[in-house]
N, CA, C and O atoms as a Tinker XYZ file with bonds, in Angstrom:
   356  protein
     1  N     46.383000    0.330000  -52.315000    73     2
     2  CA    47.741000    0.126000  -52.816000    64     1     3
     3  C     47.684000   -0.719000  -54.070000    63     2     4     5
     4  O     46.719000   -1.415000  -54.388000    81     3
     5  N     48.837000   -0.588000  -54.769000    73     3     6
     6  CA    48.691000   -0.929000  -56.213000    64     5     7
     7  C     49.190000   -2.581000  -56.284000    63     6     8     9
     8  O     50.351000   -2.778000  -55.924000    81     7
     9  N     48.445000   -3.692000  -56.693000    73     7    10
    10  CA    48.769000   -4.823000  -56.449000    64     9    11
    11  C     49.455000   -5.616000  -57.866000    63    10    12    13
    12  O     50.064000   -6.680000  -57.760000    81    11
    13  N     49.294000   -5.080000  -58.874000    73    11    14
    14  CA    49.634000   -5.767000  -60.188000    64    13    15
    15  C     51.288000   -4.434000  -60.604000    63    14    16    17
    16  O     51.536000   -3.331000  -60.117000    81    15
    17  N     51.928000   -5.130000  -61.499000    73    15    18
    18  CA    52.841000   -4.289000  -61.724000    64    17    19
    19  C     52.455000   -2.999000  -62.970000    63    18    20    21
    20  O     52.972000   -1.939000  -63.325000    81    19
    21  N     51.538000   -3.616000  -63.258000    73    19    22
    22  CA    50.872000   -2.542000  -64.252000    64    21    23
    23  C     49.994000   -1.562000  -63.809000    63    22    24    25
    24  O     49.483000   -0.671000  -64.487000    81    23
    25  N     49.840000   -1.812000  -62.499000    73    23    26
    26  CA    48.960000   -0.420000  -62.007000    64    25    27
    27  C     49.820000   -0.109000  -60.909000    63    26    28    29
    28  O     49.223000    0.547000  -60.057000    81    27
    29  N     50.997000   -0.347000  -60.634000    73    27    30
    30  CA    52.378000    0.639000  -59.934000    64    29    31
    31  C     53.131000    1.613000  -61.067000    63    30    32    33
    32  O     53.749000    2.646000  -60.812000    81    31
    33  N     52.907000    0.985000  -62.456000    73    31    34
    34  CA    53.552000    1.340000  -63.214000    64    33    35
    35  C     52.622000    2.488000  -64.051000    63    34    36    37
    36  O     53.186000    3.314000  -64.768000    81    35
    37  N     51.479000    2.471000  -63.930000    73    35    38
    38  CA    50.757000    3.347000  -64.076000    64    37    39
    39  C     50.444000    4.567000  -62.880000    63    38    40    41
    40  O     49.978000    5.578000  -63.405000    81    39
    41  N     50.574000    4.648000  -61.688000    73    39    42
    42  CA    50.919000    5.442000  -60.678000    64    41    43
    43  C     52.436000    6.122000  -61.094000    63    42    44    45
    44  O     52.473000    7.339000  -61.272000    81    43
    45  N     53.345000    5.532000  -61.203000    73    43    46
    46  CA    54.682000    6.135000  -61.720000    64    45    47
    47  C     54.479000    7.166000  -62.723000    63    46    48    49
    48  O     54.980000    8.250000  -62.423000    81    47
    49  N     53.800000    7.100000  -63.973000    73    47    50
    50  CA    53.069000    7.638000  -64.764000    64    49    51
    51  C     52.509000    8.581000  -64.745000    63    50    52    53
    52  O     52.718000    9.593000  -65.413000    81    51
    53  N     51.623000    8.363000  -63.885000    73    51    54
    54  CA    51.128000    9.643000  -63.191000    64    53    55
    55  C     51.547000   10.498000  -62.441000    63    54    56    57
    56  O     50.990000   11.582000  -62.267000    81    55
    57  N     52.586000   10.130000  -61.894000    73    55    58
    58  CA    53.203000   11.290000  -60.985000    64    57    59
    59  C     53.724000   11.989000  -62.178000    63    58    60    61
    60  O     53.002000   12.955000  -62.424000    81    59
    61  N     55.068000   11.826000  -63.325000    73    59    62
    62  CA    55.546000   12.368000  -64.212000    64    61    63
    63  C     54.870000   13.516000  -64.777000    63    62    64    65
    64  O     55.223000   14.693000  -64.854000    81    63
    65  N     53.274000   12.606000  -65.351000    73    63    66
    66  CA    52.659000   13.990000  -66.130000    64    65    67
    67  C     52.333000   14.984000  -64.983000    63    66    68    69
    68  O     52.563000   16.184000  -65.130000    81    67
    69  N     51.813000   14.499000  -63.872000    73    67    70
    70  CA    51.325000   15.560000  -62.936000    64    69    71
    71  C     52.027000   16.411000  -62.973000    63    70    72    73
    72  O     51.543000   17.497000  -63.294000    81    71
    73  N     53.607000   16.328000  -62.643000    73    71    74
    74  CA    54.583000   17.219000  -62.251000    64    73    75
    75  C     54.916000   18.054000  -63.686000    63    74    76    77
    76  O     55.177000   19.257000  -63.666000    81    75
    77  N     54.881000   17.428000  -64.672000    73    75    78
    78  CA    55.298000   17.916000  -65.844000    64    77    79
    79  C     54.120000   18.781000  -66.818000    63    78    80    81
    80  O     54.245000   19.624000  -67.706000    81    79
    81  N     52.963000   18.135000  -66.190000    73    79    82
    82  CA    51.311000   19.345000  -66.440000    64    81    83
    83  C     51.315000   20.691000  -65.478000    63    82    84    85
    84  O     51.018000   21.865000  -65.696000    81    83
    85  N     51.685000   20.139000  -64.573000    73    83    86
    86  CA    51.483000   21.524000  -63.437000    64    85    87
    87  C     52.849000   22.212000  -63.804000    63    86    88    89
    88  O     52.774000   23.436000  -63.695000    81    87
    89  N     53.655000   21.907000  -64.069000    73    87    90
    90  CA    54.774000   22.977000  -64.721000    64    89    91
    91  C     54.596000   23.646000  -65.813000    63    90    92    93
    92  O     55.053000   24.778000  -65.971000    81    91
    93  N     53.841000   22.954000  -66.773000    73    91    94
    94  CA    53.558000   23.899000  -68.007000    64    93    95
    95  C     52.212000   24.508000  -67.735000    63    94    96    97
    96  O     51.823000   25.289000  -68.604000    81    95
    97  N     51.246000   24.265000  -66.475000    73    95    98
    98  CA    50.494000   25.567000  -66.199000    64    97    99
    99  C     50.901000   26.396000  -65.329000    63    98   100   101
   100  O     50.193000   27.293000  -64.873000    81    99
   101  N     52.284000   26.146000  -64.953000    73    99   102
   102  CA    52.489000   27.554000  -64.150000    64   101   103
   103  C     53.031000   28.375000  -65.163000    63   102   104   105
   104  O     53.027000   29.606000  -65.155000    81   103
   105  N     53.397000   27.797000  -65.846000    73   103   106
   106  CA    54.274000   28.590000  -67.279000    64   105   107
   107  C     53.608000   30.047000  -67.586000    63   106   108   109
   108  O     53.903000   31.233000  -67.435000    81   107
   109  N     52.491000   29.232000  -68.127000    73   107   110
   110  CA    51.388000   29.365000  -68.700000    64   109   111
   111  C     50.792000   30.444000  -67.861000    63   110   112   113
   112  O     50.040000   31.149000  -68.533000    81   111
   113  N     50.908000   30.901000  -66.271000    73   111   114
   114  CA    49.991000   31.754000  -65.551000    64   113   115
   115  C     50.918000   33.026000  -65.670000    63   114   116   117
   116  O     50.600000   34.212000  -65.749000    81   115
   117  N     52.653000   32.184000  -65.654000    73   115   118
   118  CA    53.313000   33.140000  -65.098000    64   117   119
   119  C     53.376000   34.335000  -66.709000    63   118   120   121
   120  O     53.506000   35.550000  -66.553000    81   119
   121  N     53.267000   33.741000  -68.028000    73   119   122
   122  CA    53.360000   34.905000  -69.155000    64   121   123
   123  C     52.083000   35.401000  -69.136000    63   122   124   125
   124  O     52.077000   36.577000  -69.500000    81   123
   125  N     50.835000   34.913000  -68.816000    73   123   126
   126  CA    49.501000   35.904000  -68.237000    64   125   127
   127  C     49.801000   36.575000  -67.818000    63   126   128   129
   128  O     49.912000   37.612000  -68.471000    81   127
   129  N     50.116000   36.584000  -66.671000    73   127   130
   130  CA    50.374000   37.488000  -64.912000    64   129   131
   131  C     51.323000   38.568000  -65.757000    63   130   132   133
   132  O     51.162000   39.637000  -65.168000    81   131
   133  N     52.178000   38.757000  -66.795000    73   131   134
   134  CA    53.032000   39.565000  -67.085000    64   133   135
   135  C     52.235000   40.583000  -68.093000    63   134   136   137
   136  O     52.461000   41.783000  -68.249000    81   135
   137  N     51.547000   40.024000  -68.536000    73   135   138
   138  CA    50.578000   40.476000  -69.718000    64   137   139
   139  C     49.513000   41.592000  -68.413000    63   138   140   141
   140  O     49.507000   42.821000  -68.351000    81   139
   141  N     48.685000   40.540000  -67.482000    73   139   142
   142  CA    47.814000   41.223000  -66.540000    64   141   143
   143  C     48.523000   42.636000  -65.558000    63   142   144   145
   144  O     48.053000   43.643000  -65.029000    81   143
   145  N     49.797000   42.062000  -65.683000    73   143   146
   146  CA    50.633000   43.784000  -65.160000    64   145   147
   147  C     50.446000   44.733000  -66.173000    63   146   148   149
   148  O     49.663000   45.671000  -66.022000    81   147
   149  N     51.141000   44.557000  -67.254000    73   147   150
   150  CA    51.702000   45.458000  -68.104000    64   149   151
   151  C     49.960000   46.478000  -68.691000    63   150   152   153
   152  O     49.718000   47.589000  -69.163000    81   151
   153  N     49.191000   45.310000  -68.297000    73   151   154
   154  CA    47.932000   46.291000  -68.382000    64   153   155
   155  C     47.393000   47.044000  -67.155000    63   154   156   157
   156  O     46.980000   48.190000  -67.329000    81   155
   157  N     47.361000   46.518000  -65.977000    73   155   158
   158  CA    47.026000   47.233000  -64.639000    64   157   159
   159  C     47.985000   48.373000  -64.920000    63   158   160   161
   160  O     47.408000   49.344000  -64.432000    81   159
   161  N     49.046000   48.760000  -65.398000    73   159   162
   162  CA    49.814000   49.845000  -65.467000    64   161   163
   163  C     49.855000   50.924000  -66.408000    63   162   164   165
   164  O     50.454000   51.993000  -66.285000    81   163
   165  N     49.137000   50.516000  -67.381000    73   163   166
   166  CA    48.681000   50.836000  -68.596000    64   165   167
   167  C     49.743000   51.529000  -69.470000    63   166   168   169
   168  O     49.954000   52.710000  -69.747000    81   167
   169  N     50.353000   50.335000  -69.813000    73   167   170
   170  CA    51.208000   50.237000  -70.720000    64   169   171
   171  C     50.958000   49.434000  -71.592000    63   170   172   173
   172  O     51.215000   48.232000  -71.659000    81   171
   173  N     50.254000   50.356000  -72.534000    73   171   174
   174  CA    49.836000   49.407000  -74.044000    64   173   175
   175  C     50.964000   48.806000  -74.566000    63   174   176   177
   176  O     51.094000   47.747000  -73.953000    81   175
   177  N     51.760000   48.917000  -75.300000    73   175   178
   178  CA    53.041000   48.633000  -76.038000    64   177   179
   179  C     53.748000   47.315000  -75.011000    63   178   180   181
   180  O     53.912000   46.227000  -75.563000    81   179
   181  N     54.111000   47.456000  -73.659000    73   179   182
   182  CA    54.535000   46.034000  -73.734000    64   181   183
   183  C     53.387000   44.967000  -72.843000    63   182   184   185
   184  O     53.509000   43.942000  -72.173000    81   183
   185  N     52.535000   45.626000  -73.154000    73   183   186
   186  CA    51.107000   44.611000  -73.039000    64   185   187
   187  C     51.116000   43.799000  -74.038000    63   186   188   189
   188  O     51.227000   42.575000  -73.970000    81   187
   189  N     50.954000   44.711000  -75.373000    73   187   190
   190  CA    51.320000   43.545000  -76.436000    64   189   191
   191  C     52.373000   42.933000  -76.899000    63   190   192   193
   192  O     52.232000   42.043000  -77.737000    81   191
   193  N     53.621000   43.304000  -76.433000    73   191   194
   194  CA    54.376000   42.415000  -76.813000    64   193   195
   195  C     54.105000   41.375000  -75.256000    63   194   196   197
   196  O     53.517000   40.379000  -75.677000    81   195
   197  N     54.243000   41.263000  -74.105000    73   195   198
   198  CA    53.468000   40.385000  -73.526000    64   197   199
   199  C     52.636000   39.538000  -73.880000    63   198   200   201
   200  O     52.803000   38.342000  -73.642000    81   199
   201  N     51.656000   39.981000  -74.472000    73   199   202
   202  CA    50.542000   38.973000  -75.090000    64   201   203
   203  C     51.029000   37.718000  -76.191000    63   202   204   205
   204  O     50.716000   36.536000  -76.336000    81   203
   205  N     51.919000   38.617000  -76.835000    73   203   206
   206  CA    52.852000   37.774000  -78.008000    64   205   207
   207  C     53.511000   37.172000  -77.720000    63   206   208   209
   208  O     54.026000   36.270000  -78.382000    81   207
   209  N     53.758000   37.526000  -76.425000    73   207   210
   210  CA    55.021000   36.184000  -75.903000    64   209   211
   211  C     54.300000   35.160000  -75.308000    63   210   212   213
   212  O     54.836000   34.052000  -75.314000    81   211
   213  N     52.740000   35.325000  -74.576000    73   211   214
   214  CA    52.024000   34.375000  -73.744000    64   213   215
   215  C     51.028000   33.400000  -74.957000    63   214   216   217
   216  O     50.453000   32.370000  -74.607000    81   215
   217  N     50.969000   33.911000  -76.310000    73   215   218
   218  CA    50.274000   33.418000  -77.153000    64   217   219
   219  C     50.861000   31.948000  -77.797000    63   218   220   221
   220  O     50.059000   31.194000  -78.348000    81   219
   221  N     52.183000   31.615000  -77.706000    73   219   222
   222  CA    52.631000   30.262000  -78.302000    64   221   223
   223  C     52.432000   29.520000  -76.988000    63   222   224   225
   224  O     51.816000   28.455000  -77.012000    81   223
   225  N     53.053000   30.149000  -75.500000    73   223   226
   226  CA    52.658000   29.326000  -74.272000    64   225   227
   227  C     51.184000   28.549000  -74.380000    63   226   228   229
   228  O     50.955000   27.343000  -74.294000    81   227
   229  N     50.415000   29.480000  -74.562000    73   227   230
   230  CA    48.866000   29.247000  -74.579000    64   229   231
   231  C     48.690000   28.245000  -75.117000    63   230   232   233
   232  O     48.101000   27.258000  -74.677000    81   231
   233  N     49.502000   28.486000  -76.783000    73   231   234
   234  CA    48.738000   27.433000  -77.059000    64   233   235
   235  C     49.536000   26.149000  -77.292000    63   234   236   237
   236  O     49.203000   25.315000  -78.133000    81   235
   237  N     50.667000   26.031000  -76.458000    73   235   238
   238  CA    51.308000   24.606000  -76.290000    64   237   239
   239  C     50.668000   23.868000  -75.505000    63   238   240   241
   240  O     50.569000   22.642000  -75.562000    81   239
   241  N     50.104000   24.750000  -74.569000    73   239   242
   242  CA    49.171000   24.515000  -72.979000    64   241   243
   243  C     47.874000   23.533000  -74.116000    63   242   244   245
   244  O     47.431000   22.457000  -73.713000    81   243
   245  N     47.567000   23.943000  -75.073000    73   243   246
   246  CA    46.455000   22.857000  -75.963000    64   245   247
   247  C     46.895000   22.282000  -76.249000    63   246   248   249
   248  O     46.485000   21.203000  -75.821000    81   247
   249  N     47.792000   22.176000  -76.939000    73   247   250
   250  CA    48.569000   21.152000  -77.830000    64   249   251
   251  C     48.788000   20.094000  -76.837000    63   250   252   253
   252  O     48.121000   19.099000  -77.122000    81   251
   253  N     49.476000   19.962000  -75.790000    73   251   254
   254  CA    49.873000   19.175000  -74.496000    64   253   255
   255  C     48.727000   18.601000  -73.496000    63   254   256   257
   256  O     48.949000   17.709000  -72.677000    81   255
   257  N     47.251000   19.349000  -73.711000    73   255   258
   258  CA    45.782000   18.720000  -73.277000    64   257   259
   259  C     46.081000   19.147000  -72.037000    63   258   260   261
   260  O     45.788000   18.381000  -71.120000    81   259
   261  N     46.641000   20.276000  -71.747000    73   259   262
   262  CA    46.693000   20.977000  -70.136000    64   261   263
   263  C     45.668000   22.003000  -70.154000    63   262   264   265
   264  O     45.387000   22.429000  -69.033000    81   263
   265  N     44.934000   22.595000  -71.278000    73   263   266
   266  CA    43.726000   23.676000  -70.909000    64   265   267
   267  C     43.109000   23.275000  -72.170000    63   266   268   269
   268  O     43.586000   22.421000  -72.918000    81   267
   269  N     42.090000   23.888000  -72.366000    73   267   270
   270  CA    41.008000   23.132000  -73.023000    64   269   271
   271  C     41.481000   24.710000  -74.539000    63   270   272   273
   272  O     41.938000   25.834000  -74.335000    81   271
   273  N     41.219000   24.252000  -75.444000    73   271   274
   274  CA    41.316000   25.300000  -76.739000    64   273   275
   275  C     40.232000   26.526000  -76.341000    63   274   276   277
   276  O     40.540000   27.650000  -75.944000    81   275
   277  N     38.678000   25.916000  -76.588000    73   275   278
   278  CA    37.826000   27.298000  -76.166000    64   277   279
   279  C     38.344000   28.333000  -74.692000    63   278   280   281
   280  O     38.024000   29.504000  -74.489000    81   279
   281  N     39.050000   27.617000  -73.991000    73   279   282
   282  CA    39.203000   28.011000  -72.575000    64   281   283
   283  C     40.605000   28.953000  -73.224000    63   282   284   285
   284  O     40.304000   30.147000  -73.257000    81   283
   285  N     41.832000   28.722000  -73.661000    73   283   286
   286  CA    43.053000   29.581000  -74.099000    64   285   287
   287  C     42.028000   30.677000  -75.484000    63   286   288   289
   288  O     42.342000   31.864000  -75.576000    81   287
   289  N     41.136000   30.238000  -76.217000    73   287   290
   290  CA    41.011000   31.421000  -77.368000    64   289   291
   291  C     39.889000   32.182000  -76.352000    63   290   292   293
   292  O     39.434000   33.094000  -77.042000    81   291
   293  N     39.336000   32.213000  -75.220000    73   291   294
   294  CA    38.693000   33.169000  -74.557000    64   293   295
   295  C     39.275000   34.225000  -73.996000    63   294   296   297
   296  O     38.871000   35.387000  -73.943000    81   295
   297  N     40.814000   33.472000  -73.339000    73   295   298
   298  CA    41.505000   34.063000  -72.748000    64   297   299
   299  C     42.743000   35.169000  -73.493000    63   298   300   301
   300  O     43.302000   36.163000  -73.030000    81   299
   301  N     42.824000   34.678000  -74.450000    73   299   302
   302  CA    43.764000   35.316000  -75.355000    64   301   303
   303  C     42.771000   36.827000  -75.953000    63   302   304   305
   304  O     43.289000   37.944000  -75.971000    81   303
   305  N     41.593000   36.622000  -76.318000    73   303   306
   306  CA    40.482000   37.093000  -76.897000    64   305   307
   307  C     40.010000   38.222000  -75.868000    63   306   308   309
   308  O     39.585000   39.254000  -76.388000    81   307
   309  N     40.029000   38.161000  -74.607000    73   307   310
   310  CA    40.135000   39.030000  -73.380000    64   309   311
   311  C     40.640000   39.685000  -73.444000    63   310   312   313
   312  O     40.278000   40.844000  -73.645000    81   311
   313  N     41.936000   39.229000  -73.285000    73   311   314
   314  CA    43.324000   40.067000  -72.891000    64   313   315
   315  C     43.562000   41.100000  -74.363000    63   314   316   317
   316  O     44.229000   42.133000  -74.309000    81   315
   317  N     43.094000   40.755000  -75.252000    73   315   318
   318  CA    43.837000   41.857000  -76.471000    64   317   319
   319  C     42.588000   42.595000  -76.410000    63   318   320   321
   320  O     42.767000   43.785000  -76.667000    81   319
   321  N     41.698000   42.368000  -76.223000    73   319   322
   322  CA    40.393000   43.221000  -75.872000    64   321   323
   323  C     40.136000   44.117000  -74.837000    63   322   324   325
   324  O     39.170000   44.871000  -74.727000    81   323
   325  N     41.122000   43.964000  -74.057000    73   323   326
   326  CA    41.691000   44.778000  -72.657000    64   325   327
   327  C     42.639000   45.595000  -73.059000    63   326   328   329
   328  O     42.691000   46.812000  -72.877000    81   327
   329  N     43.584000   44.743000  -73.750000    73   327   330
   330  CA    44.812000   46.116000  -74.486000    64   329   331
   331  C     44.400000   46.765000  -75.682000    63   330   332   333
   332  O     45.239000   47.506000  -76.194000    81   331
   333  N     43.486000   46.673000  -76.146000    73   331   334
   334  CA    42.939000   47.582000  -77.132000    64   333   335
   335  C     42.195000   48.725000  -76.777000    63   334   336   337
   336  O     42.208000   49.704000  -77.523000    81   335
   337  N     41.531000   48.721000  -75.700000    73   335   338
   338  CA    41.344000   49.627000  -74.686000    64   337   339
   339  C     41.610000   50.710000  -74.214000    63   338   340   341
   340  O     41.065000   51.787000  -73.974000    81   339
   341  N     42.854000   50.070000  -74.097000    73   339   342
   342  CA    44.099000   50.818000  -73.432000    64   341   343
   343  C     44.527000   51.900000  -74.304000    63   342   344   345
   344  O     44.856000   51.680000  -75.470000    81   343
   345  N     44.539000   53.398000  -73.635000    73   343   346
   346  CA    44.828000   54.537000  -74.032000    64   345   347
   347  C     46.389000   54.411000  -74.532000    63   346   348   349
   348  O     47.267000   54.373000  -73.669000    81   347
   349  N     46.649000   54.364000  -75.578000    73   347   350
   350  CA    48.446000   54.582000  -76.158000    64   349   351
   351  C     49.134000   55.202000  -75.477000    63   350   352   353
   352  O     48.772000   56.358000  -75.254000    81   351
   353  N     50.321000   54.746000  -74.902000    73   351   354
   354  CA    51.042000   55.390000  -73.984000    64   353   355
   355  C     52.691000   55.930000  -74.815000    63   354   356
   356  O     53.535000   56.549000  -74.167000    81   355
């Protein structure tokens, strides 16, 4: 248990970002997951506009130190490499 007021006040702290990190990575899974449909279905066209919409998420998710940069340009780098693939529908 936290005995100084500066390490209660640093627990407080931590709960905030926790709750407010794990919200911007669900964000973050849920414009994937829309992108990862629109390709299991193979629908090129709103794959990429999907992708375009999950690409500023991505990279707020860096900007905010919730996923690592090499880790979002792998993933971004995948996914259009998957919809390029993809037979034009």
């Amino acid at each position: 248990m936290a005995n100084t007021a500066s390490a209660r006040k640093r627990i407080r702290q931590n709960e905030v970002r926790n709750a407010r990190n794990t919200a911007r990575l669900s964000r973050v899974r849920t414009f994937v997951k829309k992108v990862e449909v629109a390709i299991a279905t193979g629908k090129k066209d709103e794959a990429a506009v999907a992708l375009r919409a999950a690409q500023p998420e991505l990279q707020r998710a860096v900007g905010k130190g919730v996923l690592h940069a090499n880790t979002v340009a792998r993933r971004i780098s995948r996914l259009s490499a998957r919809i390029k693939s993809l037979v034009a529908a």
